[in-house]
Backbone as CSV, one residue per row, in Angstrom:
resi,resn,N_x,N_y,N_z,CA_x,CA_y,CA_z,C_x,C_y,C_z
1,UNK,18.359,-69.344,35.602,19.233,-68.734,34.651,18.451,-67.974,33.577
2,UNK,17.411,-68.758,33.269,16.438,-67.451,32.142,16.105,-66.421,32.577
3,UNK,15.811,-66.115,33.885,15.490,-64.804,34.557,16.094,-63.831,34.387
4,UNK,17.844,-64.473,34.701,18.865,-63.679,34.891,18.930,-62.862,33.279
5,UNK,18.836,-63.949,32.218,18.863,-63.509,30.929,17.750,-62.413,30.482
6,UNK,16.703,-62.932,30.928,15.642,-61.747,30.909,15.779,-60.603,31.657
7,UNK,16.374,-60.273,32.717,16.681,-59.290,33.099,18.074,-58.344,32.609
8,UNK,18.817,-59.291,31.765,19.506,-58.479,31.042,19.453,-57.916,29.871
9,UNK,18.902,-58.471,29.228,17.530,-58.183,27.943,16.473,-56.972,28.468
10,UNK,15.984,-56.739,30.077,15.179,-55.706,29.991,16.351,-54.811,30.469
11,UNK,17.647,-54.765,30.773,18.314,-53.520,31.528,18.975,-52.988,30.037
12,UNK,19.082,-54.011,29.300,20.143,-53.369,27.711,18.857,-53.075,26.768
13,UNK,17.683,-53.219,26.901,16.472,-52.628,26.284,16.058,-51.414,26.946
14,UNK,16.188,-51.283,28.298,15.269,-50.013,28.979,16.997,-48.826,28.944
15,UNK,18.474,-49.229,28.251,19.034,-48.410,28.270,19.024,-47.881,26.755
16,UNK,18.966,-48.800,25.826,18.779,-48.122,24.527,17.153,-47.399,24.584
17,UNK,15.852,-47.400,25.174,14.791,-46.886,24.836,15.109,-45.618,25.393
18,UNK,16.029,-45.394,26.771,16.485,-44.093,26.927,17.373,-43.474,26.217
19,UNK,18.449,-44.135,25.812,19.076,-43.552,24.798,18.081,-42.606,23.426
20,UNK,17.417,-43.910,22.969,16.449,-43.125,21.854,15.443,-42.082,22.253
21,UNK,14.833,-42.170,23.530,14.152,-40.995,24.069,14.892,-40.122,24.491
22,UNK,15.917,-39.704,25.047,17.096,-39.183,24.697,17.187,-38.126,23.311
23,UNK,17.430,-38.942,22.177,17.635,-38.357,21.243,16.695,-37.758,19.869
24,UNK,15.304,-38.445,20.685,14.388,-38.126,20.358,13.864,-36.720,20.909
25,UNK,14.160,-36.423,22.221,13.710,-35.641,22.537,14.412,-33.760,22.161
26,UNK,15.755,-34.267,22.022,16.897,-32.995,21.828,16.532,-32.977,20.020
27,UNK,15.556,-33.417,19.147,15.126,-32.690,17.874,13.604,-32.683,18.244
28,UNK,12.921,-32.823,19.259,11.886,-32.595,19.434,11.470,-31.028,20.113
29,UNK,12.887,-31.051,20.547,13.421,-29.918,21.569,13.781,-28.727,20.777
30,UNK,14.580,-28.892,19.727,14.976,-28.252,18.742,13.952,-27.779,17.583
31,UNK,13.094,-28.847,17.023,12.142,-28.390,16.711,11.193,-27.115,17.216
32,UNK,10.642,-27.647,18.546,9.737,-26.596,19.397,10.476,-25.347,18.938
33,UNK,11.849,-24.918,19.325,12.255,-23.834,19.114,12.872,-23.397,18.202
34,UNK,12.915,-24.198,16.930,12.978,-23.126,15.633,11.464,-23.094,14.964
35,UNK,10.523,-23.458,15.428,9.117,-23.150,15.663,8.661,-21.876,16.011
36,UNK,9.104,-22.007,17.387,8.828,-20.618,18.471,9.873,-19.374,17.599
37,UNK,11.086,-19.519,16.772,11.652,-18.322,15.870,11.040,-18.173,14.984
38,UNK,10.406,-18.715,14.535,9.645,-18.934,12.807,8.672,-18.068,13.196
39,UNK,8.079,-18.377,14.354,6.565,-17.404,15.045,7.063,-15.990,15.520
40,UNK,8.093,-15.989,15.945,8.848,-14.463,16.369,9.774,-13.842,15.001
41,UNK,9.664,-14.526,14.353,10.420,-13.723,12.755,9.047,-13.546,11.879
42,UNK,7.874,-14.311,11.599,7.071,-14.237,10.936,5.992,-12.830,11.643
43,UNK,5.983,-12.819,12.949,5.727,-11.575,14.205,6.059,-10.219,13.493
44,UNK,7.248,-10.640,13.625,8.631,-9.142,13.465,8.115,-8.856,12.378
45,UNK,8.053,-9.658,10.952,8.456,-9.279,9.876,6.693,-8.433,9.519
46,UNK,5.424,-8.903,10.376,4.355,-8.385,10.685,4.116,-7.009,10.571
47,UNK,5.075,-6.811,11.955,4.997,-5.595,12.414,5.903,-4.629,11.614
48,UNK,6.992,-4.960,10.733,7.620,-4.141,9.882,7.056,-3.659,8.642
49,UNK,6.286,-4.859,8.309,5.391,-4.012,7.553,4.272,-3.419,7.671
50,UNK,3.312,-3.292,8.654,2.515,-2.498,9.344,3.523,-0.775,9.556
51,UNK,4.395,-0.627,9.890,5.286,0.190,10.580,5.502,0.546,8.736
52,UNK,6.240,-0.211,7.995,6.230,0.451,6.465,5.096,1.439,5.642
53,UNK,3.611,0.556,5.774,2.417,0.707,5.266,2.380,2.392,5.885
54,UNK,2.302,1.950,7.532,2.246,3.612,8.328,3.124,4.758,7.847
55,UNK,3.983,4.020,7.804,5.347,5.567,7.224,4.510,6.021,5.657
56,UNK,4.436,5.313,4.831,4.053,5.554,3.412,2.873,6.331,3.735
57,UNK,1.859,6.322,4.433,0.647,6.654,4.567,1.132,7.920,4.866
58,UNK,1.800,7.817,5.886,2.083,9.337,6.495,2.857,10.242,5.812
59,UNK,3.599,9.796,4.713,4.945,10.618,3.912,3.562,11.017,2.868
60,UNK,2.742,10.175,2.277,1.622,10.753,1.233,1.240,11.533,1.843
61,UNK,0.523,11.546,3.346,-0.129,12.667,3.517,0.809,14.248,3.962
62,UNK,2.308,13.702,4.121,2.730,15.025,4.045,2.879,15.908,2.502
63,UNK,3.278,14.911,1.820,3.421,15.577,0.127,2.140,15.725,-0.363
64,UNK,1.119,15.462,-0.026,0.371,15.982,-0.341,0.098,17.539,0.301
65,UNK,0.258,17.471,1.001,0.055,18.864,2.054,1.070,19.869,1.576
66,UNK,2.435,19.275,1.243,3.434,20.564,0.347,2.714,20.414,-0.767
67,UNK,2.198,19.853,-1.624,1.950,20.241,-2.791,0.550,21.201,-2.786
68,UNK,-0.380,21.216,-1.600,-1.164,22.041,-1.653,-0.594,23.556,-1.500
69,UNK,0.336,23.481,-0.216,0.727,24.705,0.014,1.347,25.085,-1.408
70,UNK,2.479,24.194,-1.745,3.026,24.975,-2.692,2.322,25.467,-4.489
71,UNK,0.949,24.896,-4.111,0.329,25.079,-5.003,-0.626,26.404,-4.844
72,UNK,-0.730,26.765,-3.541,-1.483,27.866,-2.933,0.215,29.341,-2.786
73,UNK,0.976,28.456,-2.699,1.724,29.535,-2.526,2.178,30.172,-4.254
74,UNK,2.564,29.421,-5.070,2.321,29.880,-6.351,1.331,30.663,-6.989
75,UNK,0.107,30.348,-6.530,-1.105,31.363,-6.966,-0.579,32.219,-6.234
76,UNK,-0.501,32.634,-5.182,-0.452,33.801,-4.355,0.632,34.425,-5.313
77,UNK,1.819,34.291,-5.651,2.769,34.787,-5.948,2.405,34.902,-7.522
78,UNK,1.680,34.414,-7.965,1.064,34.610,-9.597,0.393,36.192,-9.738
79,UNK,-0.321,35.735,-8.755,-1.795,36.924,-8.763,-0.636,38.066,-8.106
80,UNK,-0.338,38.324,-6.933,0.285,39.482,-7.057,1.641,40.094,-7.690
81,UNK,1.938,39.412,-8.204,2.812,39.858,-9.170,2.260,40.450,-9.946
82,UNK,1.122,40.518,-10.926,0.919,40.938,-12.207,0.101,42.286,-11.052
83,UNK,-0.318,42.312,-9.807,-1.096,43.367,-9.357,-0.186,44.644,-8.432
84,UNK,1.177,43.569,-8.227,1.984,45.006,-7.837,3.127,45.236,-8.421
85,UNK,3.200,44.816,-9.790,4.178,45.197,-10.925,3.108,45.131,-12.142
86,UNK,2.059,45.871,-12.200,1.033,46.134,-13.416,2.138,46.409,-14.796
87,UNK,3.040,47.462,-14.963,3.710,47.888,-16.246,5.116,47.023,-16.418
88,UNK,5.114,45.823,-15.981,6.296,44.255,-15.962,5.630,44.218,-17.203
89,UNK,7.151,44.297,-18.383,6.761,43.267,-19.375,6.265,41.878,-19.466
90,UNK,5.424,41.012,-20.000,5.596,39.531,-19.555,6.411,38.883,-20.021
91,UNK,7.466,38.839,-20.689,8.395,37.977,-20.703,9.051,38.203,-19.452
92,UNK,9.406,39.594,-18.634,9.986,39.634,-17.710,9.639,38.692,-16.217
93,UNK,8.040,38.973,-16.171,7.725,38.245,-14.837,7.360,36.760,-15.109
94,UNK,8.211,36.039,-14.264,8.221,34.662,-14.212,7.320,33.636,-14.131
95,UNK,5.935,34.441,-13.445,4.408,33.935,-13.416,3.560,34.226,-14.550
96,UNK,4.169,35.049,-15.542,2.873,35.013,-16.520,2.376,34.237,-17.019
97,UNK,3.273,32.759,-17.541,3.366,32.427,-18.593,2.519,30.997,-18.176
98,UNK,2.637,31.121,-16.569,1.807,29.971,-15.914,0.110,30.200,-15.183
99,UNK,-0.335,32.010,-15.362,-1.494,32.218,-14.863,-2.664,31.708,-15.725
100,UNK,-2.228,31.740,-16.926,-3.287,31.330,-17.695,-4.079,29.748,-17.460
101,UNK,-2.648,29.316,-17.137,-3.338,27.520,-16.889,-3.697,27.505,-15.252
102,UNK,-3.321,28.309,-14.340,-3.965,28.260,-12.898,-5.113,28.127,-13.084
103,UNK,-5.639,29.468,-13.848,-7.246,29.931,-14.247,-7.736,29.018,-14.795
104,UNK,-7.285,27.988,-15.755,-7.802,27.160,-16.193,-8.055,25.720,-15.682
105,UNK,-7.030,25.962,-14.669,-7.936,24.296,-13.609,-8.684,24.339,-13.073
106,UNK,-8.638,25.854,-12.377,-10.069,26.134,-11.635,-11.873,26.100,-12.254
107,UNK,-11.582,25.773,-13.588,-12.960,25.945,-13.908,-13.373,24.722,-13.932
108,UNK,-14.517,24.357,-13.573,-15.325,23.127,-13.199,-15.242,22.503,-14.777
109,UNK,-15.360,21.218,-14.911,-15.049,20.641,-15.783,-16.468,20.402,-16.145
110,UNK,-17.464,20.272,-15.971,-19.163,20.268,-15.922,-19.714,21.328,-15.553
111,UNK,-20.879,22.028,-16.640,-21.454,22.588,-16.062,-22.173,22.831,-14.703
112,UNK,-22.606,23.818,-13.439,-22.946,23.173,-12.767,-24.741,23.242,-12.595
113,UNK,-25.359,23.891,-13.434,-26.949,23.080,-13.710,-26.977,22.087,-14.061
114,UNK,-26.302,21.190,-14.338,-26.983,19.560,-14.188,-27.083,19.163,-12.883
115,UNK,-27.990,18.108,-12.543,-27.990,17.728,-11.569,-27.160,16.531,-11.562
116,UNK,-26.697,16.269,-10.381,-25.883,15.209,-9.885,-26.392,14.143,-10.566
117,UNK,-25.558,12.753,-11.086,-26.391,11.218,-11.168,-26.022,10.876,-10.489
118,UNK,-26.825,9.815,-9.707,-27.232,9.457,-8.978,-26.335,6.998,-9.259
119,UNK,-25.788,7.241,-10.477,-25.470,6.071,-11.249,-23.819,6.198,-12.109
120,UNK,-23.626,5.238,-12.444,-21.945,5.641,-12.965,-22.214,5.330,-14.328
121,UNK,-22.138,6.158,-15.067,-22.243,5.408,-16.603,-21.184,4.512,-17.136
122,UNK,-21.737,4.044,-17.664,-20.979,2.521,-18.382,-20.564,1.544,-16.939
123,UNK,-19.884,0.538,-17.688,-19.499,-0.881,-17.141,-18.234,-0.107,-15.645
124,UNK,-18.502,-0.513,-14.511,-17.386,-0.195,-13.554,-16.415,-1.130,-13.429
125,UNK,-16.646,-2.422,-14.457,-15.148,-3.322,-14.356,-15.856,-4.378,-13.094
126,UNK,-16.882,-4.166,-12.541,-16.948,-4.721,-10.917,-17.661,-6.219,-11.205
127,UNK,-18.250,-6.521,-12.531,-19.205,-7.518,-12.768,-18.625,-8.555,-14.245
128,UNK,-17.581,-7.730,-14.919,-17.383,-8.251,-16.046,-15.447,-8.190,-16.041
129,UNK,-15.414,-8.567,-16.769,-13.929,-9.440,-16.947,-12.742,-8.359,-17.158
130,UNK,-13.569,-7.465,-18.050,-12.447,-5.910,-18.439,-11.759,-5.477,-17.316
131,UNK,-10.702,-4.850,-17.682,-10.798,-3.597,-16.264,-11.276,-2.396,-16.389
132,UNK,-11.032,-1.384,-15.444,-11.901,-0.496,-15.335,-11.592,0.649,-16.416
133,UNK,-10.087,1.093,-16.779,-9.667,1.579,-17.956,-10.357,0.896,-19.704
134,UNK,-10.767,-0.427,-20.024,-11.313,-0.451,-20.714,-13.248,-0.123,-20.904
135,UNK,-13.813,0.180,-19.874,-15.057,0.528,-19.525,-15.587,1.390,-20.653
136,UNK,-15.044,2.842,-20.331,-15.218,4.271,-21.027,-15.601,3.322,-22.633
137,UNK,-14.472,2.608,-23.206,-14.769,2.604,-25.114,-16.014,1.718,-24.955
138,UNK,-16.567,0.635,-24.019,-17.441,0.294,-24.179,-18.620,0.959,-23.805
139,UNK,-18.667,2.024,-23.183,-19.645,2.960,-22.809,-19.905,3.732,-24.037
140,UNK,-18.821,4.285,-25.028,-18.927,4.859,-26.026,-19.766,4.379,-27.048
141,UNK,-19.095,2.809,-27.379,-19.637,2.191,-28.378,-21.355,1.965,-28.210
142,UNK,-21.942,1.495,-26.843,-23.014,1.399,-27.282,-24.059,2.831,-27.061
143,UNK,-23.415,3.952,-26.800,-24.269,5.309,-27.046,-23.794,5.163,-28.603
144,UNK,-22.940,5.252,-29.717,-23.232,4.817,-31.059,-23.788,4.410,-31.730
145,UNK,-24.340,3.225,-31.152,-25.475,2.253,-31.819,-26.935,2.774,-31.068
């Protein structure tokens, strides 16, 4: 008769350990695969911004490219205006009033007999705590002293 009891003790034990492996396994199951989404959304969200970074890169390098043209196309339309309407009052022609400052970006901001340095003057921000906008007043201050 103990046998019998022990064998009903292992058939109502080996049905609850399946039960719990069972239900162990359907959040083990569930787990794995909001895992495997987490890895395919964290993926996606990868590649969207790679795909963002690219667009931005590429929209700068188009506005930059209209702003050359349209910066080349304005001179053009500066300079000949004043050369094939010579006796245009200047209030009349619409480019006068902007040739003066064309001419004036074009001139090198440095003479060009100096020679190149070879070094950056003052602090570049790269070693000390400032940033790089506060550099210049400390570059100033100690050519002062």
């Amino acid at each position: 008769m103990a046998w019998i009891y022990a064998l009903i003790i292992f058939v109502a034990g080996a049905i609850v350990g399946a039960f719990a492996a069972r239900l162990g396994n359907k959040s083990l199951k569930q787990q794995k695969e909001l895992k495997k989404d987490l890895d395919k959304s964290k993926y996606e969200l990868e590649q969207y911004r790679q795909e963002l970074v690219d667009h931005f890169a590429r929209s700068a390098e188009l506005l930059d490219n209209v702003a050359k043209d349209y910066s080349k196309l304005y001179e053009h339309m500066a300079k000949t205006s004043t050369e094939l309407m010579p006796n245009l009052p200047e209030q009349d022609n619409p480019f006068a009033r902007r040739i003066s400052t064309l001419e004036a970006v074009k001139q090198p901001a440095e003479p060009l007999h100096d020679q190149p340095r070879d070094y950056a003057s003052g602090a570049t921000g790269l070693f000390n705590d400032k940033p790089v906008e506060e550099a210049p007043e400390k570059v100033e201050e100690s050519k002062a002293s």
